[in-house]
PDB file of N, CA, C and O in Angstrom:
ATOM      1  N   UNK A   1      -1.467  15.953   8.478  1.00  0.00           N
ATOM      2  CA  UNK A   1      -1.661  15.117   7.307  1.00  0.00           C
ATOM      3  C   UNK A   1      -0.765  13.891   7.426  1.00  0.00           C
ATOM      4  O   UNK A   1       0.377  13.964   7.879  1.00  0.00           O
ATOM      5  N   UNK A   2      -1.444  12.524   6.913  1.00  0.00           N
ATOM      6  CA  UNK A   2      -0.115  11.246   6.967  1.00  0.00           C
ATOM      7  C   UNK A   2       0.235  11.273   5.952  1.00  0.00           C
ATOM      8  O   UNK A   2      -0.222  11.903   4.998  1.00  0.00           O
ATOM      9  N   UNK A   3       1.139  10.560   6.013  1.00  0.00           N
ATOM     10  CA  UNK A   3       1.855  10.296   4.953  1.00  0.00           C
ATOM     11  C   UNK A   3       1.406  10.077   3.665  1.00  0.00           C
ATOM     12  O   UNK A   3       1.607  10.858   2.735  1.00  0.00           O
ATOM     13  N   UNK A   4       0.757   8.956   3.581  1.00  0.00           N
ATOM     14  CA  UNK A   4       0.439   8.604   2.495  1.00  0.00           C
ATOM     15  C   UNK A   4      -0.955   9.343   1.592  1.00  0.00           C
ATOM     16  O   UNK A   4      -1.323   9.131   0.437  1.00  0.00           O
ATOM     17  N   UNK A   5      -1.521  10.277   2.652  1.00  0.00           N
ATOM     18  CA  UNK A   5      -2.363  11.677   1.723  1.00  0.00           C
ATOM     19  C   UNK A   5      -0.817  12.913   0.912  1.00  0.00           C
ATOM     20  O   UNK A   5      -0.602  13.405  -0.196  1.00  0.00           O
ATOM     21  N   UNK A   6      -0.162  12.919   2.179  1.00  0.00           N
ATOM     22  CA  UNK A   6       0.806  13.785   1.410  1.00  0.00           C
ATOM     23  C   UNK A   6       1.693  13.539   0.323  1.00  0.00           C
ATOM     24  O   UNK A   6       2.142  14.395  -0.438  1.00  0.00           O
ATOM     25  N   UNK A   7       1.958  12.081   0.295  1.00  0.00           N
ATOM     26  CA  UNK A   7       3.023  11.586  -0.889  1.00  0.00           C
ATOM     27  C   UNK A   7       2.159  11.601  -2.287  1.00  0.00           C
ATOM     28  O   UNK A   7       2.620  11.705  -3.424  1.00  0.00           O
ATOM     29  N   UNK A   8       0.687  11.459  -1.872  1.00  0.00           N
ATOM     30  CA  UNK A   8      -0.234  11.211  -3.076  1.00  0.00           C
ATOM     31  C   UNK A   8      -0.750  12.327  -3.714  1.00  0.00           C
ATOM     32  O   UNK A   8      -1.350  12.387  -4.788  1.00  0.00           O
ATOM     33  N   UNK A   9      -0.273  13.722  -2.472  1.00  0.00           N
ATOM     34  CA  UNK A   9      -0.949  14.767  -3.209  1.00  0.00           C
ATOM     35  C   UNK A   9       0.207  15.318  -3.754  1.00  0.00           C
ATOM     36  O   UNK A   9       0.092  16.162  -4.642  1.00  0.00           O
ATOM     37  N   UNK A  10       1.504  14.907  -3.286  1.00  0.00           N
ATOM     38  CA  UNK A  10       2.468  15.889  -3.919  1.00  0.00           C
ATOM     39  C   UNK A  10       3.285  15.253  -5.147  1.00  0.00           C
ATOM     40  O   UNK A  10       4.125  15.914  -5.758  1.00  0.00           O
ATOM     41  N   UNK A  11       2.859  13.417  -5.581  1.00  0.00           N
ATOM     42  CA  UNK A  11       2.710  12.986  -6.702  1.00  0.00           C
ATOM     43  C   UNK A  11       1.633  13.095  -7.585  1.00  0.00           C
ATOM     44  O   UNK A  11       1.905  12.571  -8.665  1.00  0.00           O
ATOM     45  N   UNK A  12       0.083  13.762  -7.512  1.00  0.00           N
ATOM     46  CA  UNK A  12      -0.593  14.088  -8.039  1.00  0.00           C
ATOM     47  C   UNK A  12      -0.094  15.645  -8.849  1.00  0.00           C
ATOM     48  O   UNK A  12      -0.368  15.875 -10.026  1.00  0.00           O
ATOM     49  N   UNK A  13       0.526  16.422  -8.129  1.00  0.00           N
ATOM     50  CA  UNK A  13       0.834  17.623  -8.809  1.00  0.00           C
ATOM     51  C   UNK A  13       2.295  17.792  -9.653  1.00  0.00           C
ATOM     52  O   UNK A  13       2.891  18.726 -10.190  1.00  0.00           O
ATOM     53  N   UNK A  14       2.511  16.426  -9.465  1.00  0.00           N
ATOM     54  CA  UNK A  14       3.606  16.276 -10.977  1.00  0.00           C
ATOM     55  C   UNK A  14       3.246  15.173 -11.657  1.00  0.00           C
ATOM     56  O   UNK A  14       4.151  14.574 -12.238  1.00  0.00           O
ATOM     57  N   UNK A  15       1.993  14.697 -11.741  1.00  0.00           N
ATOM     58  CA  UNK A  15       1.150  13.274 -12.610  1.00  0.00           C
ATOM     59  C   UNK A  15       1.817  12.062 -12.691  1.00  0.00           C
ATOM     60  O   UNK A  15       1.995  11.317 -13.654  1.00  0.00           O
ATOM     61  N   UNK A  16       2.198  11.969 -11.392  1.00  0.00           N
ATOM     62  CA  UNK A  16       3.355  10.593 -11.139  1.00  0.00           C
ATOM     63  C   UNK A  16       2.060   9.863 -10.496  1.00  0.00           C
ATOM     64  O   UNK A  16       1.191  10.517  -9.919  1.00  0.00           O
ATOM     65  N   UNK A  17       1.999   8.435 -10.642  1.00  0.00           N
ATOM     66  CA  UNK A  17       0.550   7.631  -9.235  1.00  0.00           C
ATOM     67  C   UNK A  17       2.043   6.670  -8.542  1.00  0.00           C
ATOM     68  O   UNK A  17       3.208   6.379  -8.809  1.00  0.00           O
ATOM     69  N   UNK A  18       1.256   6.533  -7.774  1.00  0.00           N
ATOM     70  CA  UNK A  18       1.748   5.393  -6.638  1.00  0.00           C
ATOM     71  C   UNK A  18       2.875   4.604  -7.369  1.00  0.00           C
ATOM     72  O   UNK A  18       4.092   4.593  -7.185  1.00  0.00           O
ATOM     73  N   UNK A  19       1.732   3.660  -8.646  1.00  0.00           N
ATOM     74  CA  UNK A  19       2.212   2.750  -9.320  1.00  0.00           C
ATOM     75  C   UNK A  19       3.270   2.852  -9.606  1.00  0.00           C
ATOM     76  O   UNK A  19       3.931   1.815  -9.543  1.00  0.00           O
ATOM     77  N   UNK A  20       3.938   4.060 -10.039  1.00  0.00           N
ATOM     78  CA  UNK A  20       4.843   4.329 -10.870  1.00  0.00           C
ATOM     79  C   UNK A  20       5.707   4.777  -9.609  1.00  0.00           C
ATOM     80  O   UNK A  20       6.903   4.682  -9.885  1.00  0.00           O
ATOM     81  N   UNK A  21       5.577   5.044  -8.853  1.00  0.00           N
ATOM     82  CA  UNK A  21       6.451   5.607  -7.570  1.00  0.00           C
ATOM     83  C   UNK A  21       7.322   4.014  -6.930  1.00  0.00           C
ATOM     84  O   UNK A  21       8.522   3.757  -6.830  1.00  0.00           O
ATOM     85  N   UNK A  22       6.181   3.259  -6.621  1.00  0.00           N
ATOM     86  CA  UNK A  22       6.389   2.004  -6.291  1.00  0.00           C
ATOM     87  C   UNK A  22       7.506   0.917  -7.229  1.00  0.00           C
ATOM     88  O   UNK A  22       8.217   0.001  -6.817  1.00  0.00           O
ATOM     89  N   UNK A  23       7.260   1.585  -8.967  1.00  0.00           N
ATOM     90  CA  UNK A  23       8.357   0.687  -9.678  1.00  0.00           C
ATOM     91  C   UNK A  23       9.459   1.375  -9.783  1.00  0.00           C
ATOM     92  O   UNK A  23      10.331   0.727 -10.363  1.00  0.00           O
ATOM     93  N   UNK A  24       9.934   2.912  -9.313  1.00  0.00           N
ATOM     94  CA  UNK A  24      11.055   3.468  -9.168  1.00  0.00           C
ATOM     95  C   UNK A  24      11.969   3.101  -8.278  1.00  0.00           C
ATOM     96  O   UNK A  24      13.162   2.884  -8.489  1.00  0.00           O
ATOM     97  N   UNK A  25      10.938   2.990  -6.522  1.00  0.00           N
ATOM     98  CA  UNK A  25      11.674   2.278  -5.879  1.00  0.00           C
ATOM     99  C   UNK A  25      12.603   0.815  -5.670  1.00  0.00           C
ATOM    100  O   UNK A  25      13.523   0.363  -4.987  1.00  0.00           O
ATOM    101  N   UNK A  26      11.679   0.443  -6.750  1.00  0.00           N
ATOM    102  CA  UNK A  26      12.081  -1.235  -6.986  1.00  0.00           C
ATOM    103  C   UNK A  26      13.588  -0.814  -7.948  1.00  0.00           C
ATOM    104  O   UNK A  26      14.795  -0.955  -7.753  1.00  0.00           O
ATOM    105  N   UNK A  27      13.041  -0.443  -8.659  1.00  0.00           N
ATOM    106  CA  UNK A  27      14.670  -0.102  -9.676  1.00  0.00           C
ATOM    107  C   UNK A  27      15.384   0.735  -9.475  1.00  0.00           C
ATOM    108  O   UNK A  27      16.048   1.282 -10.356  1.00  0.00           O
ATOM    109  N   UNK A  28      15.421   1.139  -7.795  1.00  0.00           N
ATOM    110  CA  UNK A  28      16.325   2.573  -7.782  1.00  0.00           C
ATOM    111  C   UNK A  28      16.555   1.562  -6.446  1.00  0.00           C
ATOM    112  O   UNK A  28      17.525   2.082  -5.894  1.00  0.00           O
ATOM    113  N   UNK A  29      16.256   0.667  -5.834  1.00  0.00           N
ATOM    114  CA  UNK A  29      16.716   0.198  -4.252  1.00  0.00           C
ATOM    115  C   UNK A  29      17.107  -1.232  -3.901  1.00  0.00           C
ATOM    116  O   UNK A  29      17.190  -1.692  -2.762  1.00  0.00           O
ATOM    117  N   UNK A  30      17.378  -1.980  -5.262  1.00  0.00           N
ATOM    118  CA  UNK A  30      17.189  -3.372  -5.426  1.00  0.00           C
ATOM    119  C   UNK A  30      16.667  -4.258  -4.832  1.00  0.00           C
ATOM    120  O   UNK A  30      16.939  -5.459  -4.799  1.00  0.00           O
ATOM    121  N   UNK A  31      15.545  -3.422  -4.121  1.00  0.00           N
ATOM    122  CA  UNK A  31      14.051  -4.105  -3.627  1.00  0.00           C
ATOM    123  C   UNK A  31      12.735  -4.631  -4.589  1.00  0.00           C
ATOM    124  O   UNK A  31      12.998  -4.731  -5.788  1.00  0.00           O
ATOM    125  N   UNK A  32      11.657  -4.899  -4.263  1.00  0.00           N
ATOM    126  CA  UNK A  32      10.799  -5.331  -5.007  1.00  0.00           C
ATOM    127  C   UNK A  32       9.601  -4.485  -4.335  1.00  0.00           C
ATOM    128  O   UNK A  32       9.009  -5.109  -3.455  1.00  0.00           O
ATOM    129  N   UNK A  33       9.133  -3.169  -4.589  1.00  0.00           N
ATOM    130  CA  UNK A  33       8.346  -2.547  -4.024  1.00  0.00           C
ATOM    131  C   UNK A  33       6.611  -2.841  -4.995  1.00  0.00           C
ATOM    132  O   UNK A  33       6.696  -2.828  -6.223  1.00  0.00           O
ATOM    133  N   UNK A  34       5.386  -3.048  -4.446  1.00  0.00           N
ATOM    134  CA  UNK A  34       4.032  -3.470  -5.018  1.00  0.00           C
ATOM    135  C   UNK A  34       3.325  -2.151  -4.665  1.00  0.00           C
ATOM    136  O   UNK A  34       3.822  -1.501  -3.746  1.00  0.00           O
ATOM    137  N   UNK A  35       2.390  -1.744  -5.187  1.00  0.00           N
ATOM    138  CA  UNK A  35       1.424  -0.544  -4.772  1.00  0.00           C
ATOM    139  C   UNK A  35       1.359  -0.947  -3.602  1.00  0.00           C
ATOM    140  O   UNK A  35       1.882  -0.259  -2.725  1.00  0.00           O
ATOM    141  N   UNK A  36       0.690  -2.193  -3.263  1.00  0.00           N
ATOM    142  CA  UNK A  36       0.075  -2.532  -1.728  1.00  0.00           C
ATOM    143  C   UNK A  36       1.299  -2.325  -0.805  1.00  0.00           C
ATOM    144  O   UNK A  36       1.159  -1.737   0.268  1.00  0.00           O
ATOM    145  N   UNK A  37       2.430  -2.774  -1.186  1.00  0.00           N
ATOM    146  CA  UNK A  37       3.636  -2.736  -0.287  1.00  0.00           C
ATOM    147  C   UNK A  37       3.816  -1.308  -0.060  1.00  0.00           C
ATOM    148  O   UNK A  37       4.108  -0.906   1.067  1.00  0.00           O
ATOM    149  N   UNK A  38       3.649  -0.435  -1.132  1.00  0.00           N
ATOM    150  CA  UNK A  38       4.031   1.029  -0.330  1.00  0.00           C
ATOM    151  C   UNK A  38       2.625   1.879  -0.186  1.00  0.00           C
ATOM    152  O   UNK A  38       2.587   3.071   0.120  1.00  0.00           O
ATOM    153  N   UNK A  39       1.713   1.223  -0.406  1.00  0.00           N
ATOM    154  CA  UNK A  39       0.902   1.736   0.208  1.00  0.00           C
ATOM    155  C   UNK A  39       0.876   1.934   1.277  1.00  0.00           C
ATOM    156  O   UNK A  39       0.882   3.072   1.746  1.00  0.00           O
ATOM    157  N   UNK A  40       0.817   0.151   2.416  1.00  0.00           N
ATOM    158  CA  UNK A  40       0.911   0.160   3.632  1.00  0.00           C
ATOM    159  C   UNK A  40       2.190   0.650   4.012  1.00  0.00           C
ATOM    160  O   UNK A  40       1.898   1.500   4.853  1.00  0.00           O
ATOM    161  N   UNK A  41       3.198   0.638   3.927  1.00  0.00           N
ATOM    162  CA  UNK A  41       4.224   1.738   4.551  1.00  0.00           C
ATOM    163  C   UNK A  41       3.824   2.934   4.531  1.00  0.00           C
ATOM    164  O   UNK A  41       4.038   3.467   5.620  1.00  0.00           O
ATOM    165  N   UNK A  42       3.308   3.651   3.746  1.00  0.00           N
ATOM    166  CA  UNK A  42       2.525   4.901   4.094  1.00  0.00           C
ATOM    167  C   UNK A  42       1.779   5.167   5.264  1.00  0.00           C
ATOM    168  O   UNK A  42       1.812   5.872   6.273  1.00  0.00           O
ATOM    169  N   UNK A  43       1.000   4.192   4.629  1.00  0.00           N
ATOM    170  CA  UNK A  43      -0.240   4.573   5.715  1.00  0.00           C
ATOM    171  C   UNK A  43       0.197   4.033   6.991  1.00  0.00           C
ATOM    172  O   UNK A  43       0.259   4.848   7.911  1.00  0.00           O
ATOM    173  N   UNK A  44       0.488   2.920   7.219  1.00  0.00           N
ATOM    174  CA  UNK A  44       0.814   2.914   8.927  1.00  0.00           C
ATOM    175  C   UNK A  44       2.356   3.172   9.320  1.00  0.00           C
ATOM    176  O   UNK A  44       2.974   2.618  10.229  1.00  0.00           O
ATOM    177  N   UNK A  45       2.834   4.160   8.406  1.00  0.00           N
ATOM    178  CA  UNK A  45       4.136   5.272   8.756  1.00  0.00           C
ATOM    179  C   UNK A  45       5.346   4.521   9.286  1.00  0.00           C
ATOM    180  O   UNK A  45       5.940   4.777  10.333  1.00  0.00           O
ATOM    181  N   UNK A  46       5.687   3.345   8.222  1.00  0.00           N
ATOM    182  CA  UNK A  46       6.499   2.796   8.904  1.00  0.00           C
ATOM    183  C   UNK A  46       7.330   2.500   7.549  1.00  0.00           C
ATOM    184  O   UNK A  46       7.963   1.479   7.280  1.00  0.00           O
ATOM    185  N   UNK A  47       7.125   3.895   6.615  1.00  0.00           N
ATOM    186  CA  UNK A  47       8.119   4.107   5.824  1.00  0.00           C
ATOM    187  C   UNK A  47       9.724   4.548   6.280  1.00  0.00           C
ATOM    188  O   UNK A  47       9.878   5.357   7.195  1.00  0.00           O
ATOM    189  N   UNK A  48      11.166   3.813   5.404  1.00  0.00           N
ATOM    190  CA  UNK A  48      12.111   4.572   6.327  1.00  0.00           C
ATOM    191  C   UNK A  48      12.506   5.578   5.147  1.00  0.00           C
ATOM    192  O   UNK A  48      12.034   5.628   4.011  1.00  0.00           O
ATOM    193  N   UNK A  49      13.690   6.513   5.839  1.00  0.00           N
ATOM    194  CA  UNK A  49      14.025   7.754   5.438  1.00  0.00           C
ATOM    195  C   UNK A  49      14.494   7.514   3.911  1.00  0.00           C
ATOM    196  O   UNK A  49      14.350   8.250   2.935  1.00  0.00           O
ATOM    197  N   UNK A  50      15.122   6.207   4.024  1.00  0.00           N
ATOM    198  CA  UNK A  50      15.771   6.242   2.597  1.00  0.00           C
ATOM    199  C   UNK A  50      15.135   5.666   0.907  1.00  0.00           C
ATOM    200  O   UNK A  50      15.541   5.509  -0.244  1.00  0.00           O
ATOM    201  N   UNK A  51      13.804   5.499   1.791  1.00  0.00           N
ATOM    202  CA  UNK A  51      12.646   5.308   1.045  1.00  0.00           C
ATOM    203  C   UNK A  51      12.151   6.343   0.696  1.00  0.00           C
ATOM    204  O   UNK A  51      12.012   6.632  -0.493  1.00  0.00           O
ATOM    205  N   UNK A  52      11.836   7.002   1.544  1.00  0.00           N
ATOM    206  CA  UNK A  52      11.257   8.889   1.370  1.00  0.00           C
ATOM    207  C   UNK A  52      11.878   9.596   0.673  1.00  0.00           C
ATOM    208  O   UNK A  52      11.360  10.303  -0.191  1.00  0.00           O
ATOM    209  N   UNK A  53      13.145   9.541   0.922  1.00  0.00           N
ATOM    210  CA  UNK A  53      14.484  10.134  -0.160  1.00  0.00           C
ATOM    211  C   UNK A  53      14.073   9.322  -1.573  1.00  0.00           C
ATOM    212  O   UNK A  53      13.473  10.059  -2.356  1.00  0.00           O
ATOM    213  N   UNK A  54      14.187   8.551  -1.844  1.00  0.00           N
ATOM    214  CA  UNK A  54      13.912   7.615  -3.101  1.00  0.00           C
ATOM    215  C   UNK A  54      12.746   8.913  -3.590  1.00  0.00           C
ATOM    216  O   UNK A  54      12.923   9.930  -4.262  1.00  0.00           O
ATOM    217  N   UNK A  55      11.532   8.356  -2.928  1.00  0.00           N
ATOM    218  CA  UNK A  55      10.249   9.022  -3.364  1.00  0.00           C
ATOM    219  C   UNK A  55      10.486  10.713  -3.878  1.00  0.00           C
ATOM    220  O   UNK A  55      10.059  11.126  -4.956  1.00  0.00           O
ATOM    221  N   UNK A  56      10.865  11.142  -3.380  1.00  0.00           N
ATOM    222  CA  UNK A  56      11.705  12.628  -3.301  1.00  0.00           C
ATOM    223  C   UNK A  56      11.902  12.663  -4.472  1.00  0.00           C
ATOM    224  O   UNK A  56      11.091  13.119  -5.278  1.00  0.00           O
ATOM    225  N   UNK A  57      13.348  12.045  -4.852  1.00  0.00           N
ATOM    226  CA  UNK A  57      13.762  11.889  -5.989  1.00  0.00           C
ATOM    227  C   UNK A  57      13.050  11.733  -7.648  1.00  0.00           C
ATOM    228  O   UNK A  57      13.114  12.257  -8.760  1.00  0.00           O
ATOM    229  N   UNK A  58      12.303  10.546  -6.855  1.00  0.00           N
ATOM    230  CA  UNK A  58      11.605  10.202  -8.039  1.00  0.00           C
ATOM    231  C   UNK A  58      10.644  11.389  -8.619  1.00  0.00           C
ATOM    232  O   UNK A  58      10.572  11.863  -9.752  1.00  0.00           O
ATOM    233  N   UNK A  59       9.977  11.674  -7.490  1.00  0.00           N
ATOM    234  CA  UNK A  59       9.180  13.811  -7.663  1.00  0.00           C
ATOM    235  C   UNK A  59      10.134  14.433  -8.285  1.00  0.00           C
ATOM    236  O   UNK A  59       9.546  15.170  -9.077  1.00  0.00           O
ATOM    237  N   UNK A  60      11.664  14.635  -8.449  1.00  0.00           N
ATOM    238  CA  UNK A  60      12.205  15.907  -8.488  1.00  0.00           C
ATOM    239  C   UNK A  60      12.076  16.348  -7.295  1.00  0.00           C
ATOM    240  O   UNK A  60      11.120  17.115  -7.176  1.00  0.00           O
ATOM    241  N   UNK A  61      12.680  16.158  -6.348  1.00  0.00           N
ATOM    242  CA  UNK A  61      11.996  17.135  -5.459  1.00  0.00           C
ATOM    243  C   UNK A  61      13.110  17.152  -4.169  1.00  0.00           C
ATOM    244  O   UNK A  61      13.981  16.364  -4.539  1.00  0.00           O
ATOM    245  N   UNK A  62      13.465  17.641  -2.924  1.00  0.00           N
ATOM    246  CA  UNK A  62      14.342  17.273  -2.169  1.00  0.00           C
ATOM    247  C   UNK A  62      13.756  17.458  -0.669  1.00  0.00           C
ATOM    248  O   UNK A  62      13.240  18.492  -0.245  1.00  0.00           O
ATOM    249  N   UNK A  63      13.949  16.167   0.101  1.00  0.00           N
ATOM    250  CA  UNK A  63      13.337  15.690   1.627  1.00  0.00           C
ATOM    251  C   UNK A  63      14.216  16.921   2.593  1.00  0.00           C
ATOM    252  O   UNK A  63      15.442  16.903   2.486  1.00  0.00           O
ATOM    253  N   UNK A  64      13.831  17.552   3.152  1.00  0.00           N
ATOM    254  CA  UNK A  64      14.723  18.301   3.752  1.00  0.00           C
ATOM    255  C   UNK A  64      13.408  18.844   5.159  1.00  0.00           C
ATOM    256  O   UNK A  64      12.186  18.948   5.050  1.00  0.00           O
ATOM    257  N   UNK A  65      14.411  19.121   6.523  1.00  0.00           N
ATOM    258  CA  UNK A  65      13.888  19.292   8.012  1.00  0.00           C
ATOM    259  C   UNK A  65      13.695  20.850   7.870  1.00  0.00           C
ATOM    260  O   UNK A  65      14.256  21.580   7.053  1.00  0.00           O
ATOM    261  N   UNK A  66      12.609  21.271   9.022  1.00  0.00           N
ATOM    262  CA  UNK A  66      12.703  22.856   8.621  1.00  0.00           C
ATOM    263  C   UNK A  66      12.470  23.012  10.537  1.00  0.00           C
ATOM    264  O   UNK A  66      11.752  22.395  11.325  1.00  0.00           O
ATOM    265  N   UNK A  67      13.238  23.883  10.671  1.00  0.00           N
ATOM    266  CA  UNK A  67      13.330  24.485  12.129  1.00  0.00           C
ATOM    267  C   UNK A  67      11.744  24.830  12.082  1.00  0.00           C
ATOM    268  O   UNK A  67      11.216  25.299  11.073  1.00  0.00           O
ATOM    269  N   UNK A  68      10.949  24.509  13.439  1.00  0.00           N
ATOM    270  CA  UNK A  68       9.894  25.700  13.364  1.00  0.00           C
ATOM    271  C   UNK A  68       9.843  26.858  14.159  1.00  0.00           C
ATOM    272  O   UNK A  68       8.876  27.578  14.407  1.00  0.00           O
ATOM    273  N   UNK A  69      11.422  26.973  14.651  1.00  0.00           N
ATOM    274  CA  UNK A  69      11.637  27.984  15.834  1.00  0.00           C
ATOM    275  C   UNK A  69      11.344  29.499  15.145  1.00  0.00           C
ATOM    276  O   UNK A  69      11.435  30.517  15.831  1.00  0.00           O
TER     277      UNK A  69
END
């Protein structure tokens, strides 16, 4: 799955959209983030980590690596 199906399905199951993901980042990174702007970081995966963390956040939620050993 890319990114930007997974960020949308796992903001769909706490009724957050994009939109609102996109104006968190802006006021949580003293950036200026647009739907279109994080759209395309999604989709052509050239979101960085501390953006993802943001997004995380903004879910409730926490970015974390999982061994698959």
């Amino acid at each position: 799955m890319n990114a930007i199906n997974e960020v949308k399905m796992l903001a769909a199951k706490k009724g957050v959209t994009l939109t609102s993901l996109a104006k968190y980042l802006s006021e949580h990174s003293g950036k200026i983030y647009s739907i279109n702007n994080l759209s395309n970081k999604l989709r052509s995966n050239t979101i960085r980590y501390s953006e993802m963390k943001l997004i995380a956040e903004a879910l409730d939620m926490e970015l974390t690596f999982v061994d698959k050993k």
